[in-house]
KEPA-249525 format. One record per atom (N, C-alpha, C): residue number from 0; y, z, x; residue in one letter; atom name. Coordinates in nm, 3 decimals, decimal comma. Layout:
# residues N
REC  num        y        z        x  residu  atome
REC  NUM        Y        Z        X       A     CA
...
END
This chain:
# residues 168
REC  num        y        z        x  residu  atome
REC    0   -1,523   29,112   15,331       X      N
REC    0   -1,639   29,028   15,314       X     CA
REC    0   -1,651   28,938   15,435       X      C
REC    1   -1,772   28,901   15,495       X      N
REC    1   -1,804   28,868   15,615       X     CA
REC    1   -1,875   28,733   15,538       X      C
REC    2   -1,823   28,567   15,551       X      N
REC    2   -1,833   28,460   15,522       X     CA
REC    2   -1,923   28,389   15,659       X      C
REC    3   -2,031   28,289   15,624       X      N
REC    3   -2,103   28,232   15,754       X     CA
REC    3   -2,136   28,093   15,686       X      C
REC    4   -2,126   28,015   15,810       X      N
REC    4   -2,199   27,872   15,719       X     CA
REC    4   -2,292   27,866   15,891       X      C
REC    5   -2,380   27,778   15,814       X      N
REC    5   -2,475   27,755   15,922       X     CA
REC    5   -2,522   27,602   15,898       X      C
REC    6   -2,594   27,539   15,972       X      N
REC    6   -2,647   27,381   15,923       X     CA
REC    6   -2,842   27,388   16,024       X      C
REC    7   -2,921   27,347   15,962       X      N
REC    7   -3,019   27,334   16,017       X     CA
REC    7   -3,068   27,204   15,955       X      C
REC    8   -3,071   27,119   16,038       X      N
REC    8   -3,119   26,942   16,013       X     CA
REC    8   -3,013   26,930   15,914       X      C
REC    9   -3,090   26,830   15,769       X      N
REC    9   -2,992   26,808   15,639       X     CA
REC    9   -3,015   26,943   15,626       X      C
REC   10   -2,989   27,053   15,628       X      N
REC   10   -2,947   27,162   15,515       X     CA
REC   10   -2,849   27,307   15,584       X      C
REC   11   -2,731   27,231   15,460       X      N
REC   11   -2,622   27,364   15,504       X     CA
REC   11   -2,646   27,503   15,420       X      C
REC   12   -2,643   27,624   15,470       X      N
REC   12   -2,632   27,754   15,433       X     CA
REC   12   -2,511   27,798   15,440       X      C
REC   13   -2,442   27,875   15,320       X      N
REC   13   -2,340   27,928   15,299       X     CA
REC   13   -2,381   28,066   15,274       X      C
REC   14   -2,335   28,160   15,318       X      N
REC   14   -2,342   28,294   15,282       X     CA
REC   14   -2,237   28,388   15,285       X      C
REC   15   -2,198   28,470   15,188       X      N
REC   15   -2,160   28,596   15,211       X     CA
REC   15   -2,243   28,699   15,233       X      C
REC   16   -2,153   28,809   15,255       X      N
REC   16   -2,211   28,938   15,322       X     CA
REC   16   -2,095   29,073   15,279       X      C
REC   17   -2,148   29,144   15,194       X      N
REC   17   -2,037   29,263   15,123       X     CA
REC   17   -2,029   29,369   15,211       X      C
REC   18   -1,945   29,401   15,265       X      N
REC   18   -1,905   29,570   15,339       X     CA
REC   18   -1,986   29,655   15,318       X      C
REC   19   -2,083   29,772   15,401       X      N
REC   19   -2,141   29,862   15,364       X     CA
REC   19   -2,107   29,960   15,261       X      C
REC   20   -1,930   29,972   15,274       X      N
REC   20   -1,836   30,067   15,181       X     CA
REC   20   -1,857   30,060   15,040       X      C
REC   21   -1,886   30,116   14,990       X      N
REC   21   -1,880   30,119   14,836       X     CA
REC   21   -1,718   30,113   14,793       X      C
REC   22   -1,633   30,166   14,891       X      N
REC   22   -1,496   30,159   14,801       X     CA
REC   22   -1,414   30,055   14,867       X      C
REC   23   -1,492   29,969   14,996       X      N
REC   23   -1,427   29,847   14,999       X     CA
REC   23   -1,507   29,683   14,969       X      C
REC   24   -1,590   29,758   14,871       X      N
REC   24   -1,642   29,640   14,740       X     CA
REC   24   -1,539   29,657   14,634       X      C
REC   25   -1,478   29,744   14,617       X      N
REC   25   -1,439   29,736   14,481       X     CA
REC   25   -1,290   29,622   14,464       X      C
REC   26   -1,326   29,583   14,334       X      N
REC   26   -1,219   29,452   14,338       X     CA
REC   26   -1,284   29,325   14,442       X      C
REC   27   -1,364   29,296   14,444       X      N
REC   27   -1,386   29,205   14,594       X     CA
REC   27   -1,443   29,101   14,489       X      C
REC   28   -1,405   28,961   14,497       X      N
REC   28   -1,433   28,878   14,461       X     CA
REC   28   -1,468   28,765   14,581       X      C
REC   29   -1,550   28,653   14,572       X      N
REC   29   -1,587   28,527   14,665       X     CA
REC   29   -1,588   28,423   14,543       X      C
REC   30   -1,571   28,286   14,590       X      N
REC   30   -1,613   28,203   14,529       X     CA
REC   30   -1,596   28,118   14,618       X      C
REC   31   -1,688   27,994   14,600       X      N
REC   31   -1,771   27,919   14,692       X     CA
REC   31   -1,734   27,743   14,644       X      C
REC   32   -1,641   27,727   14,678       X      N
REC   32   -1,654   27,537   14,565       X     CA
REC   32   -1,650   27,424   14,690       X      C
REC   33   -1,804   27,371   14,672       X      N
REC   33   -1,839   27,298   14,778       X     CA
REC   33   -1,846   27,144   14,739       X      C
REC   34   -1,782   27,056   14,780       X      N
REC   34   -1,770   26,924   14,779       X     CA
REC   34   -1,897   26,855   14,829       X      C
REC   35   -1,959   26,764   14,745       X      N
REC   35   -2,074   26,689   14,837       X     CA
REC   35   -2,010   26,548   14,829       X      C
REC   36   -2,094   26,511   14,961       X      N
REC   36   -2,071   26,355   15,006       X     CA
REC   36   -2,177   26,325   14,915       X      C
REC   37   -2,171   26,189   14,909       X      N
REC   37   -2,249   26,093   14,831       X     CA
REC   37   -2,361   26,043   14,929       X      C
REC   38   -2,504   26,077   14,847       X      N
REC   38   -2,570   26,067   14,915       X     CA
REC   38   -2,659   26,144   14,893       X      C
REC   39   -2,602   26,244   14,872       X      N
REC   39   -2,706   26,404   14,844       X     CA
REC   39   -2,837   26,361   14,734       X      C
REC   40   -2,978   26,404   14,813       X      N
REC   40   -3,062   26,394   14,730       X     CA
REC   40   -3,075   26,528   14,638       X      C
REC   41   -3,089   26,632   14,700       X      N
REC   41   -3,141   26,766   14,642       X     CA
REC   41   -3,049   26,848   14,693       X      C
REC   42   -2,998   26,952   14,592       X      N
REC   42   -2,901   27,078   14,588       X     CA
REC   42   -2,907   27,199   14,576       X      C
REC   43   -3,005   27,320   14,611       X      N
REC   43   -3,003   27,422   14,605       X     CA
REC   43   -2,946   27,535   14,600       X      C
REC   44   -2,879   27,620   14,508       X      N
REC   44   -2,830   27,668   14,511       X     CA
REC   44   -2,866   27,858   14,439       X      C
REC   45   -2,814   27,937   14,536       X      N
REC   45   -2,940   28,081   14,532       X     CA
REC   45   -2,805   28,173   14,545       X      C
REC   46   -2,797   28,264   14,449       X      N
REC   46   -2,712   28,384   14,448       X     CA
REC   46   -2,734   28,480   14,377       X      C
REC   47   -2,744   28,613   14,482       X      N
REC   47   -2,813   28,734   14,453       X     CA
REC   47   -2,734   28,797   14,283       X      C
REC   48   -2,606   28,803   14,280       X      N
REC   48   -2,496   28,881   14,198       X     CA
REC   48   -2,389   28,808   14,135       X      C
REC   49   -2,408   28,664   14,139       X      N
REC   49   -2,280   28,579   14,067       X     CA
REC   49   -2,323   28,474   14,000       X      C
REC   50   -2,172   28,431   13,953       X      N
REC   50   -2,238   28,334   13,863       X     CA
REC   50   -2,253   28,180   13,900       X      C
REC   51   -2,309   28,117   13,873       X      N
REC   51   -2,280   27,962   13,929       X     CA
REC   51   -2,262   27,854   13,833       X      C
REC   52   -2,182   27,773   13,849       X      N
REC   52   -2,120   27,680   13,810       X     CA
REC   52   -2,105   27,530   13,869       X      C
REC   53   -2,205   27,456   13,828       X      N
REC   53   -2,229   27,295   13,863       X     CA
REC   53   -2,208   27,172   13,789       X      C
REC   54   -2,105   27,058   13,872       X      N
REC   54   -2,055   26,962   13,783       X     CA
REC   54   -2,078   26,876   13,864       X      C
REC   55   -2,140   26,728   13,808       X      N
REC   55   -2,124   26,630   13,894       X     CA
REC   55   -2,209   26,630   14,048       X      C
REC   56   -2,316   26,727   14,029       X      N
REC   56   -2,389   26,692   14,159       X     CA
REC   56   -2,512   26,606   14,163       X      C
REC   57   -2,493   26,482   14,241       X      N
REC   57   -2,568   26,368   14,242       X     CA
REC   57   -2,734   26,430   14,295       X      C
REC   58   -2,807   26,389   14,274       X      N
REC   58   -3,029   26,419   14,283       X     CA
REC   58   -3,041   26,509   14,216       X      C
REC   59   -3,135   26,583   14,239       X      N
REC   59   -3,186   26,714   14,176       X     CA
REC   59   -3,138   26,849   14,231       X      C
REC   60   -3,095   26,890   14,116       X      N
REC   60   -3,045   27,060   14,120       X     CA
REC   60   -3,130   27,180   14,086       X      C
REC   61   -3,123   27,262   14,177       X      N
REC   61   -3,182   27,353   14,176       X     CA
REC   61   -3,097   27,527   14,164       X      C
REC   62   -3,051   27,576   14,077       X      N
REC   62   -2,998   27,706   14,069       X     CA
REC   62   -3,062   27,786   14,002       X      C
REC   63   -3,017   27,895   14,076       X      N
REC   63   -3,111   28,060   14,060       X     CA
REC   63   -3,047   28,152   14,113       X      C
REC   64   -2,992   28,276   13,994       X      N
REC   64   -2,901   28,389   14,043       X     CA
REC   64   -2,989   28,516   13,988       X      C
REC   65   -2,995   28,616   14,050       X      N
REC   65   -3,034   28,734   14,039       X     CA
REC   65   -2,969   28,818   13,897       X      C
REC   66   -2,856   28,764   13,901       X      N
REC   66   -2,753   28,894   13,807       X     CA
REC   66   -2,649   28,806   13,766       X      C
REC   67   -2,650   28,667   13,714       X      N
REC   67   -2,515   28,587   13,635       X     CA
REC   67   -2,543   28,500   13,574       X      C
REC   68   -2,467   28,410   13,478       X      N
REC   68   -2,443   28,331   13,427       X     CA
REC   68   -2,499   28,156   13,491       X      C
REC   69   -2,555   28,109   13,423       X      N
REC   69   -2,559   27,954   13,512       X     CA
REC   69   -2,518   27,848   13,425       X      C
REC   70   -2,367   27,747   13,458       X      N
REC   70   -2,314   27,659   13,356       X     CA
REC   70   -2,356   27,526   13,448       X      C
REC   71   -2,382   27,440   13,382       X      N
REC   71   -2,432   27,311   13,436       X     CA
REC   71   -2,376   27,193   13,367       X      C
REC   72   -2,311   27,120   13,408       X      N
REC   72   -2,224   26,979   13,335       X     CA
REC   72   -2,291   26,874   13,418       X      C
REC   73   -2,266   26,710   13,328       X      N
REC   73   -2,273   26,644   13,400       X     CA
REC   73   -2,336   26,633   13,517       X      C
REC   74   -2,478   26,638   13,506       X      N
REC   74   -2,563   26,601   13,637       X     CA
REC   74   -2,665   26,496   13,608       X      C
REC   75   -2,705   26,411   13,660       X      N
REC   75   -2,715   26,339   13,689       X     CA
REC   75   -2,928   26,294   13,678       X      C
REC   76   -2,931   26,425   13,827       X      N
REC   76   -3,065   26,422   13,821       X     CA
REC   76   -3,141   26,517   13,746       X      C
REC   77   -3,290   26,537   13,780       X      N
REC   77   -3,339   26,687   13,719       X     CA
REC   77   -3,265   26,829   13,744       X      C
REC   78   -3,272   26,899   13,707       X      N
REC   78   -3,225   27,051   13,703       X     CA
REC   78   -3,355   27,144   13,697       X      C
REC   79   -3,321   27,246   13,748       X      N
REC   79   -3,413   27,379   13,719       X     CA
REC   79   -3,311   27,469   13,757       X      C
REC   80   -3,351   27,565   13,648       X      N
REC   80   -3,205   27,693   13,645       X     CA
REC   80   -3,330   27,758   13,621       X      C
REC   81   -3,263   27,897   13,702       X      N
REC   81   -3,278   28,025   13,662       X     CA
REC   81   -3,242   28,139   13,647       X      C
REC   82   -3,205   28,230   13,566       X      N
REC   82   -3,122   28,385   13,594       X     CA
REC   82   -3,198   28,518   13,522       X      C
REC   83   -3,161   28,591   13,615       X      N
REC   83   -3,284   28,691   13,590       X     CA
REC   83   -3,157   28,813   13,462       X      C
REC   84   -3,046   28,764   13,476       X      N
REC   84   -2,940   28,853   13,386       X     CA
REC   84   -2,835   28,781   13,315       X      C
REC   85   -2,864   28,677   13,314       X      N
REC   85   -2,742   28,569   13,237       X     CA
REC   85   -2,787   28,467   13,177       X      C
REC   86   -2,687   28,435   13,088       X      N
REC   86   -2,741   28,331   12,991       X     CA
REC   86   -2,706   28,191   13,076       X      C
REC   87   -2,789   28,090   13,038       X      N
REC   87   -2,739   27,911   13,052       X     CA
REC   87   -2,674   27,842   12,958       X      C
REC   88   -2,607   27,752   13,028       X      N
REC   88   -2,501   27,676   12,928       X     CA
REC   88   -2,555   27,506   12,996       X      C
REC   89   -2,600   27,440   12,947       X      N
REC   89   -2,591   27,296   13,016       X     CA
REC   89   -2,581   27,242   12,871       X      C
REC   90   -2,494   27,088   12,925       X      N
REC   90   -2,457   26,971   12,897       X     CA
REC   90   -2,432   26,869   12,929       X      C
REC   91   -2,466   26,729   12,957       X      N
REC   91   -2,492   26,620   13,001       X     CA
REC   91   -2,541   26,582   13,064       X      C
REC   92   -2,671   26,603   13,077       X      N
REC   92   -2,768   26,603   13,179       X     CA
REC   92   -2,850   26,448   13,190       X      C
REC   93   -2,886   26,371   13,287       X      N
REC   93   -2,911   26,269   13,277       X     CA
REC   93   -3,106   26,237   13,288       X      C
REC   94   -3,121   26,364   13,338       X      N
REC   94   -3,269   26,381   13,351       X     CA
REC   94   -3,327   26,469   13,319       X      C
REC   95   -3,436   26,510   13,346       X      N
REC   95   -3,537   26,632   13,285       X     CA
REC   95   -3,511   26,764   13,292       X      C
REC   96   -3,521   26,893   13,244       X      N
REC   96   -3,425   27,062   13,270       X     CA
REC   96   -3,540   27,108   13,258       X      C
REC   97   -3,531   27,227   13,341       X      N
REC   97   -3,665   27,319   13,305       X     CA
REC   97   -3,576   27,439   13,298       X      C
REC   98   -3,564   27,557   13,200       X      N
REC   98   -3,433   27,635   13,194       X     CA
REC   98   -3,452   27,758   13,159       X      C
REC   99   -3,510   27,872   13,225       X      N
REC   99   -3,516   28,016   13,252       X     CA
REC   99   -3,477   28,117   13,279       X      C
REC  100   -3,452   28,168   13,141       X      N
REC  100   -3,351   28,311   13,172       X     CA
REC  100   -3,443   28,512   13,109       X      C
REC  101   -3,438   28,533   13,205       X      N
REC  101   -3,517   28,666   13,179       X     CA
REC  101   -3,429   28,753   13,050       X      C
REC  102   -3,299   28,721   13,017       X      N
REC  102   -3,208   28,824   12,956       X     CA
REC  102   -3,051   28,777   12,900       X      C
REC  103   -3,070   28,614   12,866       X      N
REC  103   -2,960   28,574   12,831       X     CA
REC  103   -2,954   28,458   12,679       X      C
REC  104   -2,894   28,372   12,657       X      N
REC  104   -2,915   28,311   12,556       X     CA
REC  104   -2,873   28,153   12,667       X      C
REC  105   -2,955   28,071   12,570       X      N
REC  105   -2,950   27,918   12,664       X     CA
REC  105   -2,891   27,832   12,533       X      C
REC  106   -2,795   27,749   12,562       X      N
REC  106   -2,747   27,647   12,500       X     CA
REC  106   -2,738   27,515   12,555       X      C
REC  107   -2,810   27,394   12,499       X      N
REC  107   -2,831   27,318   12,549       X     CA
REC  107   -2,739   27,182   12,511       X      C
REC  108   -2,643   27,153   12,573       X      N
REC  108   -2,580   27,050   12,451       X     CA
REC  108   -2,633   26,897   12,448       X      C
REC  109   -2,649   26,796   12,555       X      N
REC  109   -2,713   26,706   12,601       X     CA
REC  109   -2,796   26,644   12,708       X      C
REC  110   -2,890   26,621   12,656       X      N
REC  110   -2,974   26,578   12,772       X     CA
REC  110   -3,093   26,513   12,778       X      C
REC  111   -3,095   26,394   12,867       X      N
REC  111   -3,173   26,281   12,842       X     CA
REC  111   -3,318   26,282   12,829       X      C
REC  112   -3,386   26,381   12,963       X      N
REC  112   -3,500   26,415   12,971       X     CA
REC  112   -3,593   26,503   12,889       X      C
REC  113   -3,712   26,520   12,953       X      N
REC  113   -3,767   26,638   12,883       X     CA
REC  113   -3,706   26,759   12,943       X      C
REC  114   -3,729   26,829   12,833       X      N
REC  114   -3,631   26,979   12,828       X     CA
REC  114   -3,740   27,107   12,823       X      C
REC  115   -3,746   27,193   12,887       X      N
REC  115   -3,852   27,324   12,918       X     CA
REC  115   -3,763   27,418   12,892       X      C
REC  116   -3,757   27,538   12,777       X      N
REC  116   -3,673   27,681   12,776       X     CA
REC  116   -3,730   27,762   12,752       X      C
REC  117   -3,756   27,881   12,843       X      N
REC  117   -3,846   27,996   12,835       X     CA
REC  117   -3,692   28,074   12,863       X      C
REC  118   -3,716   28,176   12,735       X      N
REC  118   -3,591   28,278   12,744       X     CA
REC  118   -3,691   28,410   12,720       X      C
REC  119   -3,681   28,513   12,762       X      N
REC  119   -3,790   28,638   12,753       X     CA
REC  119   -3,678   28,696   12,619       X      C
REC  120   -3,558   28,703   12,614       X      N
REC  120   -3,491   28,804   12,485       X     CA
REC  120   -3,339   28,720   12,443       X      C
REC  121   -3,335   28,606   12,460       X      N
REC  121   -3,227   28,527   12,450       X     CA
REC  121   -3,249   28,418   12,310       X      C
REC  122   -3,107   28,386   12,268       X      N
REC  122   -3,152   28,256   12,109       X     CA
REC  122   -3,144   28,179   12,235       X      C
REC  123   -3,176   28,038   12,175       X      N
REC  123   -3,187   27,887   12,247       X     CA
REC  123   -3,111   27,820   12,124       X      C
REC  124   -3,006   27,769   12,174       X      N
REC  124   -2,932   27,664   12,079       X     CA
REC  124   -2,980   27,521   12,136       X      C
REC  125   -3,040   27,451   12,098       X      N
REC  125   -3,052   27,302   12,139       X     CA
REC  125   -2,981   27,169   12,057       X      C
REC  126   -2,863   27,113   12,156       X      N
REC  126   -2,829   26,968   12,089       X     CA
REC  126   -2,908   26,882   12,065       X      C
REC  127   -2,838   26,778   12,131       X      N
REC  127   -2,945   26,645   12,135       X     CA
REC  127   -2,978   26,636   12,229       X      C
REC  128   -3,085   26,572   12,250       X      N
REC  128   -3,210   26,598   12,340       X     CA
REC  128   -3,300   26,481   12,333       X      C
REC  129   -3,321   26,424   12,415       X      N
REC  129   -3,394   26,234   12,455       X     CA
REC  129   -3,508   26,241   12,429       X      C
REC  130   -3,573   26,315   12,479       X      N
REC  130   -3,716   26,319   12,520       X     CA
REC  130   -3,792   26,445   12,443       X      C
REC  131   -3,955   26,479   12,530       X      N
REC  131   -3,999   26,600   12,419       X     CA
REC  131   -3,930   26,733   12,484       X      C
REC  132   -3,958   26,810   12,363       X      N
REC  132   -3,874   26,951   12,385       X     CA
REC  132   -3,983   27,119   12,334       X      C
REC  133   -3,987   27,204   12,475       X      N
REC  133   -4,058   27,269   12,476       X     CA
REC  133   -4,020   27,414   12,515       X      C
REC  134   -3,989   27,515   12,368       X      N
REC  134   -3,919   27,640   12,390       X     CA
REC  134   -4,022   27,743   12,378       X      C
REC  135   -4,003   27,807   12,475       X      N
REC  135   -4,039   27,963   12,431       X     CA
REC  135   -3,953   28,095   12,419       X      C
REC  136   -3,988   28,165   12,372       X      N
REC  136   -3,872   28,270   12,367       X     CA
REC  136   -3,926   28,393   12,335       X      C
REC  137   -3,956   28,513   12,379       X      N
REC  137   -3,987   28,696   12,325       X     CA
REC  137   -3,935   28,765   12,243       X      C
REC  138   -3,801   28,668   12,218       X      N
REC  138   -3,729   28,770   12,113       X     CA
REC  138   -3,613   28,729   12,068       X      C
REC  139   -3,588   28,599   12,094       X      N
REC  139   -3,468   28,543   12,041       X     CA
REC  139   -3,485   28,428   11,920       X      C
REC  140   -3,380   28,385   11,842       X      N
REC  140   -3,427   28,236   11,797       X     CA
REC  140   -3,409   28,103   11,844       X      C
REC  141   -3,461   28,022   11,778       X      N
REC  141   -3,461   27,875   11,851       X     CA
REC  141   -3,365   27,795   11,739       X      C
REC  142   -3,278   27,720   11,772       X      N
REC  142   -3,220   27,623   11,617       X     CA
REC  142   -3,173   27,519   11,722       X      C
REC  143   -3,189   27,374   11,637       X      N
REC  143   -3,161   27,257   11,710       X     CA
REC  143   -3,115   27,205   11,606       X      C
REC  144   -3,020   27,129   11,656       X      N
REC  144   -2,895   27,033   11,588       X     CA
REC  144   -3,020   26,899   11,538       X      C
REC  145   -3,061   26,841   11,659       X      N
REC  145   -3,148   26,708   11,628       X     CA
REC  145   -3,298   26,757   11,668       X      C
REC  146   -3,385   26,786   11,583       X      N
REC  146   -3,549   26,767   11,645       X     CA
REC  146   -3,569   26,651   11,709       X      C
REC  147   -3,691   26,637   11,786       X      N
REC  147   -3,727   26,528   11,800       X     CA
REC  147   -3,884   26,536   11,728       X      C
REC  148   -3,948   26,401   11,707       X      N
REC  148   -4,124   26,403   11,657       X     CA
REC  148   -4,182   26,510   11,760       X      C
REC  149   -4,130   26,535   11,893       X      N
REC  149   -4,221   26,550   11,992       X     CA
REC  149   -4,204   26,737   12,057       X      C
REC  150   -4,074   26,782   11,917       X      N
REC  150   -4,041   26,932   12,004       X     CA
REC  150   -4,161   27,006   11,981       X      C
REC  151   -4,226   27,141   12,032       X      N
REC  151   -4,276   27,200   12,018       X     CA
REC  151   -4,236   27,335   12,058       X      C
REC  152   -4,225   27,408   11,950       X      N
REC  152   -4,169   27,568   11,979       X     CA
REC  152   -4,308   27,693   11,911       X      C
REC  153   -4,353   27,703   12,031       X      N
REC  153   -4,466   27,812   11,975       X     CA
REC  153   -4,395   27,925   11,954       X      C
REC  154   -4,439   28,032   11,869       X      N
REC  154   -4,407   28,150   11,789       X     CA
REC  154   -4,447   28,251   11,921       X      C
REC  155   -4,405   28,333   11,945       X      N
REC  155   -4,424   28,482   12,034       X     CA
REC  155   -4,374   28,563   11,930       X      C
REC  156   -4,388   28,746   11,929       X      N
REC  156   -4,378   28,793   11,873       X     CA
REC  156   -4,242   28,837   11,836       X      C
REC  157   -4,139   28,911   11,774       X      N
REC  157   -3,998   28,844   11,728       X     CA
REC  157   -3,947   28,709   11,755       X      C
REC  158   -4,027   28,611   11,746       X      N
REC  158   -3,968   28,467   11,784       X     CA
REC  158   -3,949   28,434   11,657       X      C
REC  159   -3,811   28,377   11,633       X      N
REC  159   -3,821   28,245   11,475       X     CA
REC  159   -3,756   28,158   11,525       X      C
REC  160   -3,813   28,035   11,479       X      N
REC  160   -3,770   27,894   11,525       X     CA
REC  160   -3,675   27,848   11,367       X      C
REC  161   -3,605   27,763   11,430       X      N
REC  161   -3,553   27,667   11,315       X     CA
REC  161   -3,540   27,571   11,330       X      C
REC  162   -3,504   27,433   11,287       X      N
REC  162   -3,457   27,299   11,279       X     CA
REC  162   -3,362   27,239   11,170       X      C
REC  163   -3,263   27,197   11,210       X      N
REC  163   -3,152   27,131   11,096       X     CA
REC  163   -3,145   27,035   11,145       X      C
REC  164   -3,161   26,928   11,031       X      N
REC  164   -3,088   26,795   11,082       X     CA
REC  164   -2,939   26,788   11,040       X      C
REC  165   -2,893   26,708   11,083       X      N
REC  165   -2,726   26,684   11,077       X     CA
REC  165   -2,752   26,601   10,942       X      C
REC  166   -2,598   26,661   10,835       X      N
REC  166   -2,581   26,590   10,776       X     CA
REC  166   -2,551   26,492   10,754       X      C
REC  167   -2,583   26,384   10,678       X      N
REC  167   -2,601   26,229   10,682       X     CA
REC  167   -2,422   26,188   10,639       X      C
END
């Protein structure tokens, strides 16, 4: 695997690059764990075939993978996820999520802002949740621990929504 970093003004690029070989991909793993200075307004983060995993990154986050998983802890600012083959996992989010997965299931555990989940064939588990809350889904269900007055989950066709409140 052929590794590159590059910097243009504020913004660093990290990339890999896989062997033409089909039989010297096999077994080949990368992983990428990047430290930010303090300071960072905005975080982008783009991967064709893996999964990504974000904790603790200060402004607004931005992830989007072609083919994995996206787990999100503890952030701070807004978020926008997306995966075109994996499910989302976020929890503790301090600001607003907008959270899109073509083919996975999204679980949401906390988070302050307003919350956006368009899943095309995935359930949506939603915790607690601050603000209003707005799911769609093609084919999965919706169930939330806490409603708020303000969720709104329109019906698509195999869609069923639910709501439980916690017992008293």
């Amino acid at each position: 695997m052929e590794i590159s970093a590059s910097r243009a003004g504020d913004m660093v690029q990290f990339s890999g690059a896989l062997p033409r070989s089909a039989t010297a991909v096999r077994g080949l793993d990368a992983r990428f764990e990047i430290a930010l200075p303090a300071g960072i307004r905005f975080v982008d983060v783009t991967t064709g075939a893996g999964d990504i995993d974000a904790s603790g990154v200060p402004g607004a986050v931005g992830l989007v993978t072609q083919g994995g998983t996206i787990t999100a802890r503890d952030l701070p600012g807004p978020l926008t996820a997306e995966t075109r083959g994996g499910g989302i996992d976020v929890a503790a989010l301090g600001a607003s999520a907008t959270l899109i997965t073509a083919g996975g299931d999204v679980t949401v555990g906390r988070t302050h802002g307003p919350l956006v989940v368009r899943s095309s064939g995935g359930d949506v588990r939603i915790g607690q949740v601050g603000a209003d809350v707005r799911v769609e889904t093609g084919g999965g269900s919706v169930s939330s621990r806490r409603p708020t007055a303000r969720s709104r989950w329109p019906r698509a066709a195999g869609t069923s929504t639910s709501a439980k409140r916690p017992a008293p």
